[in-house]
C-alpha positions as CSV (number, residue, x, y, z in Angstrom):
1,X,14.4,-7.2,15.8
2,X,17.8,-8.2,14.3
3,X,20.2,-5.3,15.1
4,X,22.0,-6.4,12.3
5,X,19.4,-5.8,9.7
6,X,18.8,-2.8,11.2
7,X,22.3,-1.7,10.9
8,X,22.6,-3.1,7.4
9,X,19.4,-0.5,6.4
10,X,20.9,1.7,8.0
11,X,24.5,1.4,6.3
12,X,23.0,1.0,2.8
13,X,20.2,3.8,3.1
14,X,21.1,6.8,4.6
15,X,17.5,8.1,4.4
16,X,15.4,5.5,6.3
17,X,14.0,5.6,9.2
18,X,13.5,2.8,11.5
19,X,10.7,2.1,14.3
20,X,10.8,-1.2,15.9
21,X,6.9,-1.7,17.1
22,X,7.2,-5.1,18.9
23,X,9.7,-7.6,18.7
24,X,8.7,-9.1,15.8
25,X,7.1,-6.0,13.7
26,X,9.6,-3.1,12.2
27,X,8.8,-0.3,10.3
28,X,11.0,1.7,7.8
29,X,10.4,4.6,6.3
30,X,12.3,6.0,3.4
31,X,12.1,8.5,0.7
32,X,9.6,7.5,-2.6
33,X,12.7,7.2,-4.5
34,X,14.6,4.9,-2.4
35,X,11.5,2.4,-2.1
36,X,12.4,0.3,-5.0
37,X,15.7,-0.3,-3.8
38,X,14.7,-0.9,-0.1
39,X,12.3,-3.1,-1.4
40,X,14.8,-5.1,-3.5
41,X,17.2,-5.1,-0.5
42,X,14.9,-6.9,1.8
43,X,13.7,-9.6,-0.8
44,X,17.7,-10.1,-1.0
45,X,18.1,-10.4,2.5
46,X,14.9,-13.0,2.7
47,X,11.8,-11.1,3.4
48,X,10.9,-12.3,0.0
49,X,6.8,-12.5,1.1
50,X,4.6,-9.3,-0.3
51,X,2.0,-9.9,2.4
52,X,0.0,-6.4,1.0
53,X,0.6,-3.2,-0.4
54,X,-1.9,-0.1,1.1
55,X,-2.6,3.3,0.7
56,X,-3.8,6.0,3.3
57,X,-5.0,9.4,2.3
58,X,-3.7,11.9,4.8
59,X,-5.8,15.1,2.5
60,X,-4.6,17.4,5.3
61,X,-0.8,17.3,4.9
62,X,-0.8,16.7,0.9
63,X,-0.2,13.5,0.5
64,X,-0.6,10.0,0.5
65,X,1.1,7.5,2.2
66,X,2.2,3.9,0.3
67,X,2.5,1.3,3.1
68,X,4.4,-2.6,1.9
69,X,4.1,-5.0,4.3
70,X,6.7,-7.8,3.9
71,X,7.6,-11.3,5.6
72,X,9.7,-14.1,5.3
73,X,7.8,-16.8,3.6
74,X,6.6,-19.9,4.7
75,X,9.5,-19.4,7.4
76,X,8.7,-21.3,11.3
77,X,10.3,-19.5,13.9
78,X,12.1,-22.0,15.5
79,X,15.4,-23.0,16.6
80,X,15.9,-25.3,13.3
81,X,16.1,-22.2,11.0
82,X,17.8,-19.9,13.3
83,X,15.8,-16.8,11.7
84,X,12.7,-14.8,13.8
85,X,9.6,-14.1,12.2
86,X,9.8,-10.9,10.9
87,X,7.1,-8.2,9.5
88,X,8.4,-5.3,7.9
89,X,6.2,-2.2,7.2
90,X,7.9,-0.2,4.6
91,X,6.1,2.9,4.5
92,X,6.6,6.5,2.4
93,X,4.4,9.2,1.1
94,X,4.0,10.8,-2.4
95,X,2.2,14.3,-2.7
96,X,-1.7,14.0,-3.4
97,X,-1.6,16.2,-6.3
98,X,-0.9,13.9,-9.4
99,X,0.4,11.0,-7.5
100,X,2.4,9.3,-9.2
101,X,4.6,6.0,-8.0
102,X,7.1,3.4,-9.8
103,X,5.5,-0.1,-10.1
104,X,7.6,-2.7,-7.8
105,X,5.7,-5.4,-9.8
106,X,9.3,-6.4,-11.5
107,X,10.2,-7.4,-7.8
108,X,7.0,-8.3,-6.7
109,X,4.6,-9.9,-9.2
110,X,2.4,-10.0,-6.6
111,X,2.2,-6.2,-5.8
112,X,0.0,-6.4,-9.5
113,X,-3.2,-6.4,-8.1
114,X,-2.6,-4.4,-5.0
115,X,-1.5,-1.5,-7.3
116,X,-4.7,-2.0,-9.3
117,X,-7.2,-1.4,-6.2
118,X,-5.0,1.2,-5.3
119,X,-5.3,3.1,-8.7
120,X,-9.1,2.8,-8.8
121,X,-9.8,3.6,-5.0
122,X,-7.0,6.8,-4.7
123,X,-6.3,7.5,-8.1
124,X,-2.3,6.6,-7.8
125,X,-0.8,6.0,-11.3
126,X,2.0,3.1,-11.1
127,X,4.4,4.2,-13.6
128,X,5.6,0.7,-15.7
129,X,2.7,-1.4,-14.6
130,X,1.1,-2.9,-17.2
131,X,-2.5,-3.1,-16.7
132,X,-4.0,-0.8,-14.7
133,X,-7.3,-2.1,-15.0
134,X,-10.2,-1.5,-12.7
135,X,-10.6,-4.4,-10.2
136,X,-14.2,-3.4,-8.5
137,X,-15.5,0.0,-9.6
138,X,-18.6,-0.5,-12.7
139,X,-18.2,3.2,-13.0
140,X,-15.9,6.2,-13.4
141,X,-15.6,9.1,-10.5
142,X,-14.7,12.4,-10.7
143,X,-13.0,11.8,-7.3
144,X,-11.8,8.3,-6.5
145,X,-13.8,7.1,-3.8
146,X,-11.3,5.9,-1.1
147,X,-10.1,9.4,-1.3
148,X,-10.8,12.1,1.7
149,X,-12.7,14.5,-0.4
150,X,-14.9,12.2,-1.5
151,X,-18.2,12.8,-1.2
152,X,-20.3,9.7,0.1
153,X,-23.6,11.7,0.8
154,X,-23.5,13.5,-2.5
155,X,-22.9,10.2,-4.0
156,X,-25.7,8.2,-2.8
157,X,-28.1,11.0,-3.1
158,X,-26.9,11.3,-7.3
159,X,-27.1,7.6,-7.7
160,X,-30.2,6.3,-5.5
161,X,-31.9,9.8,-4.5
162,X,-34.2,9.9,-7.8
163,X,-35.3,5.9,-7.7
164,X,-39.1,6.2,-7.2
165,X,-39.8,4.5,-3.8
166,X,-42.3,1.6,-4.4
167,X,-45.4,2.1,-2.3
168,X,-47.6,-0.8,-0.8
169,X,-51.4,-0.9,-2.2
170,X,-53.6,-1.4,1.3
171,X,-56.2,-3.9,0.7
């Protein structure tokens, strides 16, 4: 990793955390309220490529945990540009009960439908976004079903336990 991006994050957010994972792969960790900015930061500084947004339910500490994965994009790592190839993991949790987050679709128009799977599958409301639509799901849940405490065996006995099973005639 560049030490002087990590020293820039580091000068301009004095709440993230930095893990290099591999030479190429970094991830930051930083308070909910700080994403935006962070976000914004790196776009400025060329990791302008939203590669995904994901969400992980970890139901036994409260929370869930909003993972951005950025890039540079269409950048070659080669001596022409004189940049690496860099993938940033931005990651920070929100508590589970009502969990709320600020769209980043106003700095990534892409981040639209990842924040649309995410509300249907955990049930994470994207303050400012402007169609929170569902994306897969044909029907409502009492419990999004990405979630931990969902119920899988409950649900497929509700749904397909009372089809009558179709029985062969023996000739």
């Amino acid at each position: 990793m560049n030490e002087s991006l990590r020293e820039k994050l580091e000068a301009t957010f004095k709440d993230v955390q930095i893990t290099v994972l591999a030479e190429s792969r970094v991830t930051v960790t930083a308070r909910s309220d700080s994403v935006p900015a962070v976000l914004r930061f790196l776009k400025d500084l060329g990791l302008d490529h939203l590669a995904l947004v994901s969400a992980v339910d970890w139901i036994e500490e409260g929370v869930f945990e909003l993972c951005y994965v950025l890039t540079s994009y269409m950048e070659n790592d080669d001596e022409v540009t004189g940049r690496e190839k860099l993938h940033i993991i931005l990651k920070t949790t929100i508590p589970r009960e009502r969990p709320q987050f600020k769209t980043v679709t106003g700095i990534f128009p892409n981040a639209e439908p990842y924040e649309r799977e995410i509300h249907e599958l955990f049930g994470i409301e994207f303050e400012g976004h402007k169609r929170l639509t569902p994306l897969f799901l044909e029907r409502e849940y009492e419990i999004p079903p990405f979630r931990k405490d969902f119920d899988t065996r409950k649900y497929v006995e509700d749904v397909f336990g009372n089809i009558p099973s179709v029985e062969t005639e023996e000739k």
